[in-house]
N, C-alpha and C positions, 0 to 999 in steps of 0.2 A: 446938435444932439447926436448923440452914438446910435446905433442900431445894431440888435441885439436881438439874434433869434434861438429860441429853445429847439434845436433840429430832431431831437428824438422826440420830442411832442410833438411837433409837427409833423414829421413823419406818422407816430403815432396816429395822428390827429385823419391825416391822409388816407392811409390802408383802414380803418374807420370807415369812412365817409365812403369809400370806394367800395368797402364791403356792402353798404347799410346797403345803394345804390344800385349796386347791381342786384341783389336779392329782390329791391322791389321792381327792378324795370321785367325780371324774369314771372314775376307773379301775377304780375299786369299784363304783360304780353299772351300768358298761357292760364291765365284765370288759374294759377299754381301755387298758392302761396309758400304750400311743403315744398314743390319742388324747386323754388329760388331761392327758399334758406338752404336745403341741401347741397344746390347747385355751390354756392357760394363757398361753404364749408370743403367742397370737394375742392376750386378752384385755389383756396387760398390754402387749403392742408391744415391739420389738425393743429401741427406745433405753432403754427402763425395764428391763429386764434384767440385772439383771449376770452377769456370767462367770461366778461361781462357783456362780450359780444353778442350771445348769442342771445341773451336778451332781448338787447339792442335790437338784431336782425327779427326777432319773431315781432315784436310789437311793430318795426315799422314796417315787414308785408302783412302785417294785419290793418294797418291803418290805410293803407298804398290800395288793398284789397276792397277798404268799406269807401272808401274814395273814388274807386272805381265805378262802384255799385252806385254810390251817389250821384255822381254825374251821369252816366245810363240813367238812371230815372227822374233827371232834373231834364232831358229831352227826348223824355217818355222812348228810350230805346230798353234794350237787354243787352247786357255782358256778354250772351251767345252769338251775335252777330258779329263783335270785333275778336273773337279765339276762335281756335280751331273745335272748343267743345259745341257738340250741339245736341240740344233734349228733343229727343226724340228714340219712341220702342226702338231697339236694334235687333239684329239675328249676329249675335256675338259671340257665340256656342263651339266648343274645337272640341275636338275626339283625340282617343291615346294614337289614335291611326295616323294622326297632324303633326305626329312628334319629330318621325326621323324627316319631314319634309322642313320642317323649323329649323332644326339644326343644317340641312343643308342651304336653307336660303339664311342664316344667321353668317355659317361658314365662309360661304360665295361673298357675303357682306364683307366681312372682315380682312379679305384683301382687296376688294374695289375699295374699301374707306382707306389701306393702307396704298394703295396707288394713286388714289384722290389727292391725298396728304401730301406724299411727292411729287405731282405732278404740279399742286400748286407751288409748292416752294420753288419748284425750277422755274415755273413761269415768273412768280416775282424774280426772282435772280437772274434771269431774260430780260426783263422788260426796265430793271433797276438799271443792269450793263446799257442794256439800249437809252436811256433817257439819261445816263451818263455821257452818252457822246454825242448828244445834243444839248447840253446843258447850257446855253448859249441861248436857244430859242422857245428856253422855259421864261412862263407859267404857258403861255401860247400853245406849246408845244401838246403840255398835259391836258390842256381841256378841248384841245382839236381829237386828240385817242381819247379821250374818255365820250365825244360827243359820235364821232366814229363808231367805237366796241358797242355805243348802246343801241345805235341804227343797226346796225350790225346784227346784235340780238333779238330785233323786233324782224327785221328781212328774214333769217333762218327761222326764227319762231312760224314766222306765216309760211315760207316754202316748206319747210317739213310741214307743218298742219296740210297742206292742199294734198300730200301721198296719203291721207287717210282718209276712209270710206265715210260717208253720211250716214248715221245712225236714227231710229226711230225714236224720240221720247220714251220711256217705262214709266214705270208703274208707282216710282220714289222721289216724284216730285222734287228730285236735287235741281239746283240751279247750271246747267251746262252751257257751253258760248255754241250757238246758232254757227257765225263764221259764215262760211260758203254755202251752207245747205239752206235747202227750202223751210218753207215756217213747218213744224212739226218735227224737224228732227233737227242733231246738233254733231259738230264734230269733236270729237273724242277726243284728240289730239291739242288739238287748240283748247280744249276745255281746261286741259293742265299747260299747257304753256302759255297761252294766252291769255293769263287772269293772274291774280295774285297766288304766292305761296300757301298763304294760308287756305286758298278759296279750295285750288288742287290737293293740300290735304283732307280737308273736309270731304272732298266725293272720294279719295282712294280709304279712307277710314270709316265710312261707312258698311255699312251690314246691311244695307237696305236694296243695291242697288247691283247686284250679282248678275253678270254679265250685260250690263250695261259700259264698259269698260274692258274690252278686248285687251287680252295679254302682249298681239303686237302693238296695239297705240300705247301701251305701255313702256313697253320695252323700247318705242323707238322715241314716246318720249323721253326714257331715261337715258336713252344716249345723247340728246340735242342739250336736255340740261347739264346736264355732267358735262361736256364740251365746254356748251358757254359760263358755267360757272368755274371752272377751272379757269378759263381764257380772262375772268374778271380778277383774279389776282393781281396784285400793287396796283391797281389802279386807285386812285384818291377820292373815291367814293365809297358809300357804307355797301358790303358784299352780301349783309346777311347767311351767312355761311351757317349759321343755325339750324335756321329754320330749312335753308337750302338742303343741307344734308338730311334731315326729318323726311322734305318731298321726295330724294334722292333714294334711299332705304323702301319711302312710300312707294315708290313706283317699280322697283325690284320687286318687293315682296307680292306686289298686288300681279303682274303678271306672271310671277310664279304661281302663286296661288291660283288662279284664273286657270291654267293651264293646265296645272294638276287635276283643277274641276272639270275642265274639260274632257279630259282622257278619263272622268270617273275614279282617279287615284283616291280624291277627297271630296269631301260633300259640304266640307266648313266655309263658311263666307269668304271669297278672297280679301275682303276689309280686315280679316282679321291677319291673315297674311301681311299687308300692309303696316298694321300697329308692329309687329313684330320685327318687320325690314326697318319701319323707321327708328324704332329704339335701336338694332344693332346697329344702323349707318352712324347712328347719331354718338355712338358711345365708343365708337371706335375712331369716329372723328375728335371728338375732344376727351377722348380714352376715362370718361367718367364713368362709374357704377351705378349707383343708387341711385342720382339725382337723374341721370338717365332716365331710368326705371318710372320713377316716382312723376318726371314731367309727363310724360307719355301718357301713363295710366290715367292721371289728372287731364290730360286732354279729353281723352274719351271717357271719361265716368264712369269706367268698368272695372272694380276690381279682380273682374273676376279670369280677366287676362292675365293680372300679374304675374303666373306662372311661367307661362309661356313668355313672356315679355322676359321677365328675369334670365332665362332659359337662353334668349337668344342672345341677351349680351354676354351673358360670361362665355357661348362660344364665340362670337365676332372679337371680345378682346382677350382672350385664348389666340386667335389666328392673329391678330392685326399686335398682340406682342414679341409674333416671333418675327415678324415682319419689320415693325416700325419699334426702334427704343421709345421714343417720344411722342405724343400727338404734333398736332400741328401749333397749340399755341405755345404749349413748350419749347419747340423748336424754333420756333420767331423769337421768344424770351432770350435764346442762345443766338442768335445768327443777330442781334439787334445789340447785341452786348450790355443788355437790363442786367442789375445789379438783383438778383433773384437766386437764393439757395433753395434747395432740396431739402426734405424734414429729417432726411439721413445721409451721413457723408457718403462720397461717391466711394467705389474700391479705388479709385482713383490716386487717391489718400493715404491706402492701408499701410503704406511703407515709406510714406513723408514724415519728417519730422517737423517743428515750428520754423526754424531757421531754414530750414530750405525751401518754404512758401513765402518770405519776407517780404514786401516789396521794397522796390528799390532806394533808396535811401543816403543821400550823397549828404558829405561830411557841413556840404552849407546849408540842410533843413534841421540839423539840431540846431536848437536857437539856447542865448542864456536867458535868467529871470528877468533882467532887464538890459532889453535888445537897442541897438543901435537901429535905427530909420534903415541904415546901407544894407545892413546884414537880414533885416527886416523883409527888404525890397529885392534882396539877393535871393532870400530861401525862397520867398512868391515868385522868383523866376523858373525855379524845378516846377514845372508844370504835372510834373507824372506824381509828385508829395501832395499827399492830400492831409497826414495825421506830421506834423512839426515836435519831436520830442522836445522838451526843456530841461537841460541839465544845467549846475552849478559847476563848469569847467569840466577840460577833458579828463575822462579817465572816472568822475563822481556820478555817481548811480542819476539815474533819471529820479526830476522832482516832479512829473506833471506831464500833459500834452496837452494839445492845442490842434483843433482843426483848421482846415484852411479859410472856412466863411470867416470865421469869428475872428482870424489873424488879419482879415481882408476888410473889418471891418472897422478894428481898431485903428489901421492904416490910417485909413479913410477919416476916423474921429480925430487922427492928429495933425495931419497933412492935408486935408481939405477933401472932398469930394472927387476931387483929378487926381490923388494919390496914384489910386491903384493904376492909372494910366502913364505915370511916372512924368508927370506934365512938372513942370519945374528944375526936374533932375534930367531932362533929355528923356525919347520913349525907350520905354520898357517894355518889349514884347514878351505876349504872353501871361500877361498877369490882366486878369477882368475884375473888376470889382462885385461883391455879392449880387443877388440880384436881389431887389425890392420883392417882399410878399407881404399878402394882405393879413397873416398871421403875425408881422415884426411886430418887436414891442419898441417902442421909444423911450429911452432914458434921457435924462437933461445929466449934462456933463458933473454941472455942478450940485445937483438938487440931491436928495437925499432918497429917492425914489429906489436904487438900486445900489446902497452900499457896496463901497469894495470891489468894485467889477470896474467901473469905467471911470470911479470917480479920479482916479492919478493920472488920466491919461487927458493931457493939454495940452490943447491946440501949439504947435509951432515950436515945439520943443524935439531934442534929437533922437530921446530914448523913449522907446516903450516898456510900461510895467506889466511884460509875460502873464508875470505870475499873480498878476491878480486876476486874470480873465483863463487862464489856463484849468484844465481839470485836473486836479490836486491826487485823484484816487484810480487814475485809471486801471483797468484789469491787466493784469501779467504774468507771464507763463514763461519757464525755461525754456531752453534753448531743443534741448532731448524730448520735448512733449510730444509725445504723437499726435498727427494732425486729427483723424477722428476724435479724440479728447476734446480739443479746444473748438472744436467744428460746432457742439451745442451753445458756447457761446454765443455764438450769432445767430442761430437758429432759434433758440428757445431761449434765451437770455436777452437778446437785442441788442449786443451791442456793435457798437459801430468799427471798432478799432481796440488791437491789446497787443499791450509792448512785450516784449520778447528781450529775455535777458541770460545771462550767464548762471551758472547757481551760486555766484560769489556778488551778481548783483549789478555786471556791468552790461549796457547796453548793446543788444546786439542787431535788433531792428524792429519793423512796425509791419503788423496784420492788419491791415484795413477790409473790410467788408469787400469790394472792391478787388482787391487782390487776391481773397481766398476765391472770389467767385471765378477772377479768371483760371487759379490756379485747378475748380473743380469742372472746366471746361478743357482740357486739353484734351480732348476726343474728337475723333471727327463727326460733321453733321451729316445728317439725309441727304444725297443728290437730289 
């Protein structure tokens, strides 16, 4: 039988499921439902979107959300023990007096989150170079540094906690780590590096607990985490970079805050400080607005921060755009060479025409309607042709294209399984056959299940029929188009690939998705 995949359903099918998914793991993690449709909406951009997604997204964190709730009370716990929200009176109150101090620790934010950004990307680019030149003594290699960096983390964690002072129990009954001190008081230090993420947000986002948390265990733990979370870059384990940045911002802003109270500047909770450092670290890390905002505020149950929370990110990503073009996941999108456009062409473009973005395109990937096995096996040897035009002789307009699965597939339905490996004909490098997915559909060669597609193509014979499996319609634009014009194609139209032609109709070459992407990367990245 042939095998036969519909690739933009599937695709479709993909970014879907990828959407629904992260929406609810974001919901679930920060009891936010708002803010993991938003999140999601911001990460995947508007033009990528469809309609009926959004749907989609709100009913499954709403299901994700009563799911949650559900199990929390099938072993009689609460949803506030595993988020960072937690119910309880706050002192959460800020004055107009709070304001130019917000902006300054928003400010201060927005280029440590732009230094953060690059300081990780050079570590991966470190540590990638580095485990390139032991490639030899991998997988061995990687989980002896990965078992290393975590000893590692837990030794500096306890040597910095031992420089800070024993503190007395208060009055807010929060949970702190004992550590080194006697029974009744706890260290400070260790309380935020010593526990989990979320546990250290919970005591810097309270209101309760004002000067219980000195501005230097603050500050010197926001230097030991910044260090070791930066120092956790490429390693092949989960980084939590989220939540990491959230505590990162938390511990800025509560030691500012702290400080200011201290010298009598301000009178306001330093917790509220904290909400405010962690939405601007957080939004200048992964350069979002809204959903920023919206997670934040849903962590702590107060709208009545939104103000100020809002206030700090638009200045951190004010500062952290004139600094950084990109966040950091965009910049991995680009430095990983992910087939991922922008919702608007780059200036990159402004003065490209279609014909000078082509990809490359050698005279043995146009194929005729019905191909020879030789010439077949010949164009699957250009490794760089991903879209195969099909024309009726040189010099006559293109009747169709063909991708590369679907031409690797037929192969394979006439030549046997070893086709694509050129097993029979001597090897053929460079040509892999499809790969199996759990989405393929099955046709039987000869059954009637899928007319006209695969039903002429017979085992053991020399030619293949192109053009029954070929796309009859594909999109096509002159040769003079300007590249912004045709740039919405694949952003808001989806398509994969569009021929490029003459205005008299003859073929001049092929836009694949793929190629416009590398063609809107010729910029240099972040050091």
């Amino acid at each position: 039988c042939a095998l036969v995949v519909d690739e933009q359903r599937l695709a479709h099918t993909t970014r879907v499921a990828c959407s629904v998914g992260g929406a609810c793991a974001m919901a679930v993690i920060f009891n936010a439902p708002f803010g993991g449709f938003l999140y999601m909406f911001e990460e995947i951009a508007s033009v990528a979107w469809p309609v009926e997604l959004t749907f989609r997204v709100f009913v499954a964190t709403m299901l994700c959300s009563l799911l949650s709730y559900a199990l929390c009370y099938l072993i009689h716990s609460d949803i506030e023990e595993f988020v960072i929200y937690a119910e309880m009176p706050m002192n959460k109150e800020w004055e107009f007096r709070d304001i130019p101090v917000f902006i300054f620790v928003a400010a201060m934010l927005g280029v440590v989150t732009s230094l953060h950004t690059r300081a990780m990307l050079a570590v991966t680019v470190l540590r990638q170079r580095f485990t390139s030149r032991i490639r030899r003594l991998q997988p061995c290699a990687r989980i002896l540094e990965t078992m290393f960096y975590a000893g590692l983390c837990a030794l500096l964690s306890a040597v910095v906690s031992l420089f800070d002072s024993c503190a007395k129990k208060g009055s807010s009954d929060l949970q702190y780590v004992t550590f080194n001190c006697p029974e009744g008081e706890y260290n400070t230090v260790a309380s935020l590096l010593v526990t989990t993420s979320h546990s250290s947000v919970k005591l810097l986002f309270s209101g309760n607990n004002a000067g219980e948390i000195s501005a230097w265990s603050s500050i010197l733990a926001f230097v030991t985490y910044f260090v070791l979370q930066v120092g956790l870059s490429g390693l092949p384990v989960p980084g939590g970079a989220f939540t990491a940045t959230m505590l990162l911002g938390g511990l800025f802003g509560r030691s500012v805050g702290e400080l200011c109270r201290d010298l009598g500047i301000v009178r306001t909770a330093s917790g509220v400080y904290a909400v405010v450092g962690s939405a601007a670290m957080l939004c200048g890390f992964k350069q979002m607005t809204l959903a920023s905002v919206l997670i934040v505020v849903e962590c702590i149950n107060d709208l009545r921060l939104a103000p100020v929370v809002m206030l700090g990110v638009a200045v951190s990503m004010t500062v952290n755009w004139q600094m950084n073009e990109r966040g950091h996941d965009e910049e991995q999108i680009i430095r990983k060479n992910l087939p991922f456009l922008e919702g608007e062409a780059p200036h990159e473009l402004d003065s490209e025409a279609a014909l000078g973005i082509c990809d490359p395109l050698p005279e043995e990937a146009i194929l005729p309607p019905e191909a020879s096995i030789v010439a077949v096996k010949r164009a699957l040897l250009e490794t760089q042709v991903l879209w195969f035009p099909i024309r009726d002789g040189p010099g006559s307009p293109c009747i169709g294209i063909l991708g590369r699965a679907r031409l690797e597939a037929a192969l394979s339905a006439t030549c046997g399984s070893d086709a694509a490996r050129g097993s029979g004909r001597g090897p053929i490098e460079g040509i892999e056959p499809a790969e199996e997915n759990l989405f393929e559909e099955k046709f039987d060669v000869e059954g009637d299940s899928y007319p006209d597609l695969f039903r002429r193509i017979v085992p053991g014979v020399d030619t293949l029929p192109l053009h029954c499996i070929m796309d009859p319609t594909p999109f096509t634009v002159v040769e003079d188009m300007p590249a912004p014009r045709l740039y919405a194609l694949f952003t808001k139209v989806g398509e994969r690939c569009v021929l490029v032609t003459s205005i008299r109709g003859e073929l001049r070459g092929v836009i694949s998705r793929e190629g416009l992407v590398a063609a809107t990367r010729r910029t240099h990245v972040l050091v």
